[in-house]
VEXDREN-2710 file (C-alpha; in Angstrom, 1 decimal):
% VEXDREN-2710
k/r/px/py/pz
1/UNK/40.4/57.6/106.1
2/UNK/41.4/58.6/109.3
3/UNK/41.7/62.2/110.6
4/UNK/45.7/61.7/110.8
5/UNK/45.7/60.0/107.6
6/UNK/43.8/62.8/106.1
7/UNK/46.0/65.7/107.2
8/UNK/49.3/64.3/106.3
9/UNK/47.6/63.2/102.3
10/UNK/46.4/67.2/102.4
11/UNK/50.0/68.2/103.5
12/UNK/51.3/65.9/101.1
13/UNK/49.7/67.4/97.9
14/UNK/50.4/71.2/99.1
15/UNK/54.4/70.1/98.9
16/UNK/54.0/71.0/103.2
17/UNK/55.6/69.3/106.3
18/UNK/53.5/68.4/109.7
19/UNK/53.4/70.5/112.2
20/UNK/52.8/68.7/115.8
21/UNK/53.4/70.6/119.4
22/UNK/53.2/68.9/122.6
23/UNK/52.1/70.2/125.7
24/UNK/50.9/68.1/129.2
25/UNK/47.2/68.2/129.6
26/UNK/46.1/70.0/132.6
27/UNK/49.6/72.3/132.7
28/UNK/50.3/74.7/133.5
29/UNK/47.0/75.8/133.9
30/UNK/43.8/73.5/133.6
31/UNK/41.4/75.9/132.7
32/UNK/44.3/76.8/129.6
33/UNK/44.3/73.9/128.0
34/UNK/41.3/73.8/125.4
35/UNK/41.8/77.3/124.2
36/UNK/45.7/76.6/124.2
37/UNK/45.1/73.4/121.8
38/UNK/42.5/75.8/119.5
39/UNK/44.7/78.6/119.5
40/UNK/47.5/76.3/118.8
41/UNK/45.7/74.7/116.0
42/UNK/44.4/77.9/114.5
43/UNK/47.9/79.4/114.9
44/UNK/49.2/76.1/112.1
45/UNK/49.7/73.3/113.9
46/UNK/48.7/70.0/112.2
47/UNK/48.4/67.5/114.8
48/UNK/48.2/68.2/118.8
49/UNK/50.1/65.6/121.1
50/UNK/48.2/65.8/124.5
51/UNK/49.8/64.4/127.2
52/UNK/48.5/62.1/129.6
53/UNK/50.1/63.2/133.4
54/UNK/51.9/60.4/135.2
55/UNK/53.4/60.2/138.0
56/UNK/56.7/58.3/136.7
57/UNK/57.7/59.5/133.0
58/UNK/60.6/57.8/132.3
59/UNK/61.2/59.1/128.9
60/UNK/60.5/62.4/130.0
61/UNK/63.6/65.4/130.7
62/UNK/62.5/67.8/133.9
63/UNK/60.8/70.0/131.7
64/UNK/57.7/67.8/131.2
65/UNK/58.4/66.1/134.5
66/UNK/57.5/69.5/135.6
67/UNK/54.0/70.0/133.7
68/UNK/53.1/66.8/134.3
69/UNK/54.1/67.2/138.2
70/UNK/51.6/70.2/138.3
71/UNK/48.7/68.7/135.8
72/UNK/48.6/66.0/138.8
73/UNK/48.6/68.3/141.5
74/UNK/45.7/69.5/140.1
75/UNK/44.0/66.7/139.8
76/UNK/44.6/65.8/136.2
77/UNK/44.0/62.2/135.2
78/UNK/42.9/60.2/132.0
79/UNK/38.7/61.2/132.3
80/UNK/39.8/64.9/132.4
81/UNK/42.1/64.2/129.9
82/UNK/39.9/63.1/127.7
83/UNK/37.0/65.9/128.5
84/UNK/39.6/68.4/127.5
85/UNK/39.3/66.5/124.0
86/UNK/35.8/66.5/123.7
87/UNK/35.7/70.2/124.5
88/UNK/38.2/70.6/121.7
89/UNK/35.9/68.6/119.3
90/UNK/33.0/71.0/120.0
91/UNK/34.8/73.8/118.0
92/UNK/37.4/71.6/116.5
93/UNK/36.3/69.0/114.1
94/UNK/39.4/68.3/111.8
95/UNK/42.6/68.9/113.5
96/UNK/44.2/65.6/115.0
97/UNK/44.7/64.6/118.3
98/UNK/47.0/62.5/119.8
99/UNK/47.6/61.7/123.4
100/UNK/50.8/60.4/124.7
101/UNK/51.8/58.8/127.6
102/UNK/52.2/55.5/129.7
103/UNK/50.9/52.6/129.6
104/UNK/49.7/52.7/134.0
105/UNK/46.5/55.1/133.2
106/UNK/45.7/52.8/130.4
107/UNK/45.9/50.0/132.7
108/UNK/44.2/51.4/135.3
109/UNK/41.1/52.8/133.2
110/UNK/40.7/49.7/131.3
111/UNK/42.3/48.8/127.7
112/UNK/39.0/48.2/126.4
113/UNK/37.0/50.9/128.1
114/UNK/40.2/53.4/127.0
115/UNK/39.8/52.5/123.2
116/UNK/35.5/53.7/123.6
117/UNK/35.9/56.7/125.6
118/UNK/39.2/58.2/123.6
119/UNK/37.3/56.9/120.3
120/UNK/34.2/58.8/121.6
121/UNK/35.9/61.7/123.0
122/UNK/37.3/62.5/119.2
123/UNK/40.7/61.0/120.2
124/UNK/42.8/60.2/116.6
125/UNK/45.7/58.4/117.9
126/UNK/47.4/56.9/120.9
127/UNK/51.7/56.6/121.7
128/UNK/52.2/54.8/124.7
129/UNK/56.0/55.1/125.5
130/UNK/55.9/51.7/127.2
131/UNK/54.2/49.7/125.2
132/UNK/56.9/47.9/123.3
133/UNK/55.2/46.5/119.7
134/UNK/55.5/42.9/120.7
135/UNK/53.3/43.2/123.6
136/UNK/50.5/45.3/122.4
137/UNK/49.9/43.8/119.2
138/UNK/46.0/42.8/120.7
139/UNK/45.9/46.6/122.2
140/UNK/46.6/47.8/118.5
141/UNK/44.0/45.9/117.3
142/UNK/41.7/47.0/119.5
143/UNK/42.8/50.6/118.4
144/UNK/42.4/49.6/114.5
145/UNK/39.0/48.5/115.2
146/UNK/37.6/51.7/116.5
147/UNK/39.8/53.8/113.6
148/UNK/42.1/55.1/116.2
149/UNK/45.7/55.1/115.3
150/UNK/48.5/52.9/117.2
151/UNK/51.5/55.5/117.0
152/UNK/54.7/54.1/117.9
153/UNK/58.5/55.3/118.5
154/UNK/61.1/54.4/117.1
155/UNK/64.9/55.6/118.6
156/UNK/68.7/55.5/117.0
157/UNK/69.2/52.4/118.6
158/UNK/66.4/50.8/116.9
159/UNK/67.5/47.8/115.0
160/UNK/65.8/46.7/111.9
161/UNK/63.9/44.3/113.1
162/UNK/62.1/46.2/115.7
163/UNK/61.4/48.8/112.8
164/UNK/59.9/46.1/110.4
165/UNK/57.8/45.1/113.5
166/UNK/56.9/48.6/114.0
167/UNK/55.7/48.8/110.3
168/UNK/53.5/45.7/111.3
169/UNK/51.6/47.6/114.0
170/UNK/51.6/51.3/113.2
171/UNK/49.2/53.6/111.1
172/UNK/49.0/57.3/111.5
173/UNK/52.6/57.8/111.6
174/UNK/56.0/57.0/113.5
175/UNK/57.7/59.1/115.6
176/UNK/61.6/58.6/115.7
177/UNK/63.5/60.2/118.5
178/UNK/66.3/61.8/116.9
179/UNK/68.4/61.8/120.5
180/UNK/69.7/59.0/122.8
181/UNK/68.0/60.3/126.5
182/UNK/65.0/62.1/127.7
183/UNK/62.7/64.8/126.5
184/UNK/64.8/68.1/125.9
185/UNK/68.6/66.3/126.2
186/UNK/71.1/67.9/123.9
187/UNK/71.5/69.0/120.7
188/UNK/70.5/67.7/117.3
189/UNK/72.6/66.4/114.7
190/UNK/70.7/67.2/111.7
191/UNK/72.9/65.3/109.6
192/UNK/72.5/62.1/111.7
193/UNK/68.6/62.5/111.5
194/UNK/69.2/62.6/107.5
195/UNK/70.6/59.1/107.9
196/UNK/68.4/57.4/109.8
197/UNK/65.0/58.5/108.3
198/UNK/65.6/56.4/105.2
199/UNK/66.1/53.1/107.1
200/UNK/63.1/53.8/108.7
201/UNK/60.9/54.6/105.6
202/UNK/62.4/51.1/104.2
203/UNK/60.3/49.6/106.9
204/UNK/57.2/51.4/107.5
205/UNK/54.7/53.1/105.0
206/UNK/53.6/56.0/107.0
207/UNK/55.1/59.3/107.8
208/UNK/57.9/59.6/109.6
209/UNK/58.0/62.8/112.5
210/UNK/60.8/63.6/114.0
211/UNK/61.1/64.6/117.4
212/UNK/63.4/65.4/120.8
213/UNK/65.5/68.3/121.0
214/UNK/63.8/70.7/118.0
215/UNK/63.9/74.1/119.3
216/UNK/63.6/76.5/117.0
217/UNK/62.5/77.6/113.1
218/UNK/65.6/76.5/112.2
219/UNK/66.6/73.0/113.7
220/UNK/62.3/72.7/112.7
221/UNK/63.5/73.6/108.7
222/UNK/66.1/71.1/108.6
223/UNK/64.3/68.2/109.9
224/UNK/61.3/69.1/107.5
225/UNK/63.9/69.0/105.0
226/UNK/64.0/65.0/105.6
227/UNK/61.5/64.1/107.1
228/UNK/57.4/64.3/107.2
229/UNK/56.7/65.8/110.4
230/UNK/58.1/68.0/113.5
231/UNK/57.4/67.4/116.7
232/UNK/58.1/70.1/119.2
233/UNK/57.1/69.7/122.8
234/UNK/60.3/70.5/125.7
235/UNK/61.0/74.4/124.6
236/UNK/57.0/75.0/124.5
237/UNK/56.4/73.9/127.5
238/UNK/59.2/75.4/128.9
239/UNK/57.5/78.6/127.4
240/UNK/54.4/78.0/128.9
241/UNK/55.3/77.2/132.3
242/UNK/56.0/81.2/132.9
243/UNK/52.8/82.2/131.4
244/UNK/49.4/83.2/133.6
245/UNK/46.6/81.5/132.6
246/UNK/45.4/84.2/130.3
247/UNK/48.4/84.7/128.3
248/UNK/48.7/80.7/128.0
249/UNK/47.1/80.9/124.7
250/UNK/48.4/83.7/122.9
251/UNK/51.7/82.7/124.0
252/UNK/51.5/78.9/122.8
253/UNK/49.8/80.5/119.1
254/UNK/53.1/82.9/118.9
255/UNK/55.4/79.7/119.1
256/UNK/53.5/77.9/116.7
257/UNK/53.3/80.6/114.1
258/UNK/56.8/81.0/114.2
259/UNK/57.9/77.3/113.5
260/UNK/54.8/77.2/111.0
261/UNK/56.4/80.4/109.3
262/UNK/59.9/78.6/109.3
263/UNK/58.8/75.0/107.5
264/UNK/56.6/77.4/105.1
265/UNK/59.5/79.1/104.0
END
């Protein structure tokens, strides 16, 4: 059983929801990120989305378009990337990690050569925003096969078919996009979220998280309420991107306790 698959079964039995921030690798300081992702995980979050800079996010609001602007003006790319995870697995063996991003750096490093080195580096899962599931069914595989977990998104617009395709290719869990946009546009409709998680879990057999435009304990506590998992990424790292380098992880561990405090509740 996988390390995703573990930690949602443990949740599971405690009666808890999923905790999973996102911040860019590399931002806003690279020497921060390690001890951001263990102070984040020590602070209660569940699974740690890790971003992969590029240089066109189309999904992205300006808030990540931001981070990941000054992770690659430092130099951040899919090897660092990566060596931030296998730092984190020196100290870390058991929380989940994620990365998200775009399917260029894949491209460029090498499908196959990606699936070793994030399978070596203690990488858990992979979303690639633009991978559609009809044309990465091989590149799922290929994840399957090292026990790393094809995540996939799934949006309102989503029609049924693309879920049941989804449910085809995905293990770990699906992450639905509770807003039409980018990263960090508008408000949630709780309500709406409530109606749509349902269709989804008629199609796929793993957890459902819910993320895009989550901003608080409270908007986190509602989507628990329906759902298996938060995800949380625009109003960390716009909480981050003020922060020196020292206060990166203190700061990031207050947020997290805070929402953690909120689904606990």
């Amino acid at each position: 059983m996988s390390r995703i698959a573990t930690t949602f079964s443990a949740l599971k039995r405690q009666g808890r929801k999923a905790l999973i921030p996102f911040v860019t690798a590399g931002d806003p300081h690279p020497g921060a990120t390690v001890a951001l992702m263990l102070s984040m995980a020590e602070a209660g979050a569940d699974v740690i989305e890790l971003g992969v800079p590029f240089s066109d996010p189309m999904a992205d609001g300006p808030v990540i378009q931001r981070a990941g602007e000054r992770a690659l003006k430092h130099g951040i790319g899919m090897r660092q990337v990566l060596a931030y995870v296998r730092s984190f697995r020196e100290k870390n063996a058991t929380t989940p990690v994620v990365l998200m991003g775009y399917a260029n750096p894949i491209e460029r490093y090498g499908q196959q050569a990606f699936v070793q080195d994030a399978k070596a580096a203690g990488v858990d899962g992979v979303l690639v925003v633009d991978y559609p599931p009809e044309e990465c069914e091989d590149f799922a595989v290929a994840m399957r096969a090292a026990d790393l977990d094809p995540i996939f998104l799934l949006a309102p617009t989503s029609t049924e078919e693309r879920m049941a395709q989804i449910g085809k290719l995905a293990t770990g869990y699906v992450y639905y996009v509770s807003l039409k946009g980018v990263t960090g546009a508008g408000h949630l409709n709780t309500e709406t979220v409530a109606q749509a998680v349902p269709r989804i879990r008629r199609h796929v057999s793993v957890p459902v998280g819910v993320g895009f435009g989550i901003r608080d304990g409270a908007t986190a506590r509602a989507v628990a309420d329906v759902s298996d998992a938060v995800v949380i990424g625009s109003k960390l790292v716009e909480l981050l991107e003020a922060q020196s380098m020292d206060n990166v992880p203190s700061a990031g561990a207050a947020f997290i306790h805070e929402i953690r405090q909120a689904l606990d509740a």
